[in-house]
C-alpha positions as CSV (number, residue, x, y, z in Angstrom):
1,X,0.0,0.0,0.0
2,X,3.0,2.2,0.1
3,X,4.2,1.4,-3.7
4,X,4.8,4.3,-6.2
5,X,4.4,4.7,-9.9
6,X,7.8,3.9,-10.3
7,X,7.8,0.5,-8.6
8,X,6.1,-0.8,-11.1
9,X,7.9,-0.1,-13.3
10,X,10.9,-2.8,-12.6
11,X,9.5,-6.4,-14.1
12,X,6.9,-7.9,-16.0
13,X,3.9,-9.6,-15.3
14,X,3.8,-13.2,-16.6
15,X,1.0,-13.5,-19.2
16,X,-0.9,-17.0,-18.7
17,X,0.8,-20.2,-20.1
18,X,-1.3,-21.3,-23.3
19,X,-1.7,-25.1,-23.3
20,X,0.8,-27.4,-25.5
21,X,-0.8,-28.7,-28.4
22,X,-0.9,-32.8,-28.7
23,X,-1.3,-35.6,-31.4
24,X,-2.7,-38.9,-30.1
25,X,-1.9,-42.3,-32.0
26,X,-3.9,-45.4,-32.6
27,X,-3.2,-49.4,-33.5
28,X,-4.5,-52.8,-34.1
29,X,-4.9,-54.8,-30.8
30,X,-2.8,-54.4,-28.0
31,X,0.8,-52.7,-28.1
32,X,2.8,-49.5,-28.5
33,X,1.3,-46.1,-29.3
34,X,3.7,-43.3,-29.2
35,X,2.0,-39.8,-28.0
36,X,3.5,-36.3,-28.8
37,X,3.4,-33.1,-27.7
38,X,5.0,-29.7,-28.2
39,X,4.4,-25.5,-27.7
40,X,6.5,-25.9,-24.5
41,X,9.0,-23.4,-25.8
42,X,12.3,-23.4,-22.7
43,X,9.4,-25.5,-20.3
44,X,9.0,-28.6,-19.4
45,X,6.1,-31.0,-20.6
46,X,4.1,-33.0,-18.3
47,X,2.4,-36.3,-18.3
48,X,-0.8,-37.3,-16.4
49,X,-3.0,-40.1,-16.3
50,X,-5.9,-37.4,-14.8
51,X,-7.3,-33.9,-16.2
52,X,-6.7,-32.8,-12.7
53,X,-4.5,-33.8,-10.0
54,X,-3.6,-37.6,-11.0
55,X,-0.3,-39.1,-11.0
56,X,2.7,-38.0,-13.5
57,X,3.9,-40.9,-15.5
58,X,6.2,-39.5,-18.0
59,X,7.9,-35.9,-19.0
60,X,9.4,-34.8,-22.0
61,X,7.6,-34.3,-25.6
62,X,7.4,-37.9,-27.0
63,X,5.5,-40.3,-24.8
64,X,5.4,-44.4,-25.9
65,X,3.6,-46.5,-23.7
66,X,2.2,-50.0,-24.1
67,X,-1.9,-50.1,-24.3
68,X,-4.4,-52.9,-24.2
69,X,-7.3,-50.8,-24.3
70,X,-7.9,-46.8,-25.1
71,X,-6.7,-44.3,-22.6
72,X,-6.1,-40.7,-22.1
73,X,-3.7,-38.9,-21.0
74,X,-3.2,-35.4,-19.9
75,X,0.0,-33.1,-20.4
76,X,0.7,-29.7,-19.2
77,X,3.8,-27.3,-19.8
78,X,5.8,-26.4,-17.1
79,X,7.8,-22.7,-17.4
80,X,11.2,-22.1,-16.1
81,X,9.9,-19.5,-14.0
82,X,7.5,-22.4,-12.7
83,X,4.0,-21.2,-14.4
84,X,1.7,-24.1,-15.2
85,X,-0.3,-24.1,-18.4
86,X,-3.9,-25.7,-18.2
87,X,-3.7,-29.4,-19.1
88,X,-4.5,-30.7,-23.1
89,X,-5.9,-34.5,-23.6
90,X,-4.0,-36.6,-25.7
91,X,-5.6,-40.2,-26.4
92,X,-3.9,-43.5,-27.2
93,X,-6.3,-45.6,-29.0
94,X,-6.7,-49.2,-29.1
95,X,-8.9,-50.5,-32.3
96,X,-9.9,-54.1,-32.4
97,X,-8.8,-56.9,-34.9
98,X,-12.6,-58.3,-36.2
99,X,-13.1,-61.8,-35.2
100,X,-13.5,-63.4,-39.2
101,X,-15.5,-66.8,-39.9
102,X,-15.3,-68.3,-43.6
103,X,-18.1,-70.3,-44.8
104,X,-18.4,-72.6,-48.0
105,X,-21.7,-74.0,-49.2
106,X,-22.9,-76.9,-49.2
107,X,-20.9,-78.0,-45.5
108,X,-20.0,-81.2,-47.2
109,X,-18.3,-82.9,-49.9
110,X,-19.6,-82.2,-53.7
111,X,-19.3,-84.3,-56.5
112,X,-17.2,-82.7,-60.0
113,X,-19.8,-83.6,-62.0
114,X,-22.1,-81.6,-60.3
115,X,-23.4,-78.5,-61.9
116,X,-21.2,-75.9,-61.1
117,X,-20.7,-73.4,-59.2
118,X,-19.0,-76.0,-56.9
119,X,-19.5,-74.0,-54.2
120,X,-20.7,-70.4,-52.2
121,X,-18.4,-69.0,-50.3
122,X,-19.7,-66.3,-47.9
123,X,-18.0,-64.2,-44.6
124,X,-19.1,-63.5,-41.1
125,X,-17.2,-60.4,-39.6
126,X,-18.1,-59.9,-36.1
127,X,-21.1,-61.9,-36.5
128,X,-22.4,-60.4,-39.7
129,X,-22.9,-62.0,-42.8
130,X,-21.3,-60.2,-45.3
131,X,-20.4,-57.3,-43.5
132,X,-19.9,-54.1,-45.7
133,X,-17.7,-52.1,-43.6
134,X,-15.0,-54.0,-44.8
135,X,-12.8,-55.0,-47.7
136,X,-12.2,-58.5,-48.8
137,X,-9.4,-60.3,-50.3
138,X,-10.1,-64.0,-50.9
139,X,-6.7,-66.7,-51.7
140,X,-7.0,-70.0,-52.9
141,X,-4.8,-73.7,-52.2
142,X,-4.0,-75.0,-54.5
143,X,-3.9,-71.5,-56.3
144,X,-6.4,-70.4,-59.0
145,X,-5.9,-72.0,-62.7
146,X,-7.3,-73.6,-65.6
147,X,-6.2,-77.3,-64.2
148,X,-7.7,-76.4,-60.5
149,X,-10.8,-74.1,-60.2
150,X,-11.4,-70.5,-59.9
151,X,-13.4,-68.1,-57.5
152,X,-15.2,-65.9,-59.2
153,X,-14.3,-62.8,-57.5
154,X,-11.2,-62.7,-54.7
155,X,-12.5,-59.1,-53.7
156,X,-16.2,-59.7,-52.4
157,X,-17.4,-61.2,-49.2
158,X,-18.9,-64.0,-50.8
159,X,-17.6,-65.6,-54.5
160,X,-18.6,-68.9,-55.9
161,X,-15.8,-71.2,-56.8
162,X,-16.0,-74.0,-59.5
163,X,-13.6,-77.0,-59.8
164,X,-11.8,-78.7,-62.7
165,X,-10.2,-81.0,-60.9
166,X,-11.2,-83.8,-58.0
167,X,-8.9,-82.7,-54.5
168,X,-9.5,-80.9,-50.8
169,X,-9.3,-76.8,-51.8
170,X,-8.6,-74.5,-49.0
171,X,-9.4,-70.8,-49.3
172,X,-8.1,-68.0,-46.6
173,X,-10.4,-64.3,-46.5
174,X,-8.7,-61.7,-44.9
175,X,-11.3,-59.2,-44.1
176,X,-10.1,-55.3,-43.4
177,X,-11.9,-53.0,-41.4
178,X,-12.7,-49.8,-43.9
179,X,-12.3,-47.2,-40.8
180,X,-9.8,-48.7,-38.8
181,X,-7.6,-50.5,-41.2
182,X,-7.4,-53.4,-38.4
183,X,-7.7,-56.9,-39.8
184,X,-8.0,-60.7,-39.6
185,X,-8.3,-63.7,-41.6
186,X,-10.4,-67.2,-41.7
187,X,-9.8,-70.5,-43.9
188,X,-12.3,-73.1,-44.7
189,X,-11.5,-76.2,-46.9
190,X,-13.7,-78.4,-48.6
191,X,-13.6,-81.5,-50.8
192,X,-14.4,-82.4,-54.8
193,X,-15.1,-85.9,-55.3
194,X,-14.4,-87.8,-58.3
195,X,-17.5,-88.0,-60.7
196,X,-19.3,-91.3,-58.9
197,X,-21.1,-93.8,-60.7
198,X,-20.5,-95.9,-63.8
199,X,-19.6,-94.7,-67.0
200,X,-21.1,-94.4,-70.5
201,X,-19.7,-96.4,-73.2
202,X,-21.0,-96.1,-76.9
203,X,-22.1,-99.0,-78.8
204,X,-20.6,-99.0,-81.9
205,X,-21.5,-102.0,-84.1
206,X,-18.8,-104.2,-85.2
207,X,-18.5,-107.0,-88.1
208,X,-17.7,-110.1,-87.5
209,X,-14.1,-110.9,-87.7
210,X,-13.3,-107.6,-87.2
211,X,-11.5,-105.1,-84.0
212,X,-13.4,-102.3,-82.7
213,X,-12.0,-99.7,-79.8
214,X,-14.5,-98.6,-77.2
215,X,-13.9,-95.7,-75.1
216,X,-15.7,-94.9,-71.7
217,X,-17.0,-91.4,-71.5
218,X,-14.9,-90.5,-68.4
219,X,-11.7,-92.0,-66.6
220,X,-11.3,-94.5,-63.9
221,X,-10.9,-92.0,-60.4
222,X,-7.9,-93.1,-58.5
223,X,-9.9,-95.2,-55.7
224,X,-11.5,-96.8,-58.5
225,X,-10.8,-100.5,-60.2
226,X,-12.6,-100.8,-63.9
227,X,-13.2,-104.2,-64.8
228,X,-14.3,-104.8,-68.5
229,X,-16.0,-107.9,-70.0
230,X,-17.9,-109.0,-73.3
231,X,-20.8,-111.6,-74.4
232,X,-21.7,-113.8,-77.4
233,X,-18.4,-115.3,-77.7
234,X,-16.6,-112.0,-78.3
235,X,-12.9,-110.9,-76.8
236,X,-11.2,-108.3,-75.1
């Protein structure tokens, strides 16, 4: 109460400290995030797990720290002269990897000489069929070709696949969330069976005296044992 003009005059008043400014970080499943922050110019950043009082857990401008779920954090700048800016959120985010099923219709075993499509593929991502919030990339064992079978798209939830050849196929989706970029896969394998039943063989008359070839419309499958015989006094 006894200052003068000119004691004011000696110093500054400290303006208030504006908050740093902070860029969170986000992954796929549990793990490292790395958190940043800066506008601490000569101060010292700081760390909190709380927007107010709390605990410190780190200090300096680049903060990594291992996450199974989302959290925030809070960091403040500290001022050589000891002035304390207001705190600014940062938030390490923790996205989840979608739990994939692949499906093939039917569930069992089909036959080559079925009509094609052999089978109908489809995908359940997090327990929807189909799911359109995500991209889908499809690949095939043994891998597409004109001596295997093909899928008849590899980027859709849900292509049909037709055989040219009798073996197990196994085909792996990998499913990507369109938001998040998180992913997973799923494989489901099925089996083509050889063509069953008996074959058709043309009768092609044949003089007397005379050779004649007969050919069987389709191949003996390799569990199968082809035994041939003739009437009327003929030979094989």
């Amino acid at each position: 109460i006894t200052a003068s003009l000119q004691d004011l005059a000696f110093g500054t008043f400290t303006q208030t400290i504006p908050p740093p400014t902070t860029v969170g970080a986000s992954r796929c499943g549990p793990g490292n995030v790395t958190l940043t922050a800066s506008g601490c110019t000569g101060g010292t950043l700081r760390w909190y797990d709380a927007a107010t009082g709390g605990t410190l857990v780190f200090t300096g401008a680049s903060y990594t720290v291992s996450l199974t779920a989302t959290k925030t954090f809070y960091v403040s700048c500290t001022t050589a002269d000891g002035c304390l800016s207001a705190r600014t959120a940062v938030t390490g985010t923790i996205n989840g990897n979608p739990a994939v099923v692949a499906n093939a219709t039917p569930a069992g075993n089909v036959n080559i000489g079925s009509a094609p499509p052999h089978y109908l593929l489809s995908t359940t991502v997090n327990g929807v069929l189909n799911n359109s919030g995500f991209n889908y990339s499809w690949a095939q064992d043994p891998p597409q070709g004109a001596t295997t079978g093909t899928l008849s798209s590899t980027i859709i939830s849900n292509p049909s696949f037709t055989a040219n050849i009798a073996q197990s196929f196994t085909w792996t989706v990998t499913a990507t969330d369109k938001v998040t970029g998180c992913s997973n896969t799923s494989s489901v394998t099925r089996i083509v069976d050889p063509t069953a039943g008996c074959p058709t063989v043309p009768r092609t008359p044949v003089c007397s005296g005379t050779t004649n070839t007969y050919t069987a419309n389709v191949g003996p499958a390799s569990a199968e044992t082809w035994l041939w015989s003739v009437n009327n006094g003929a030979t094989i």
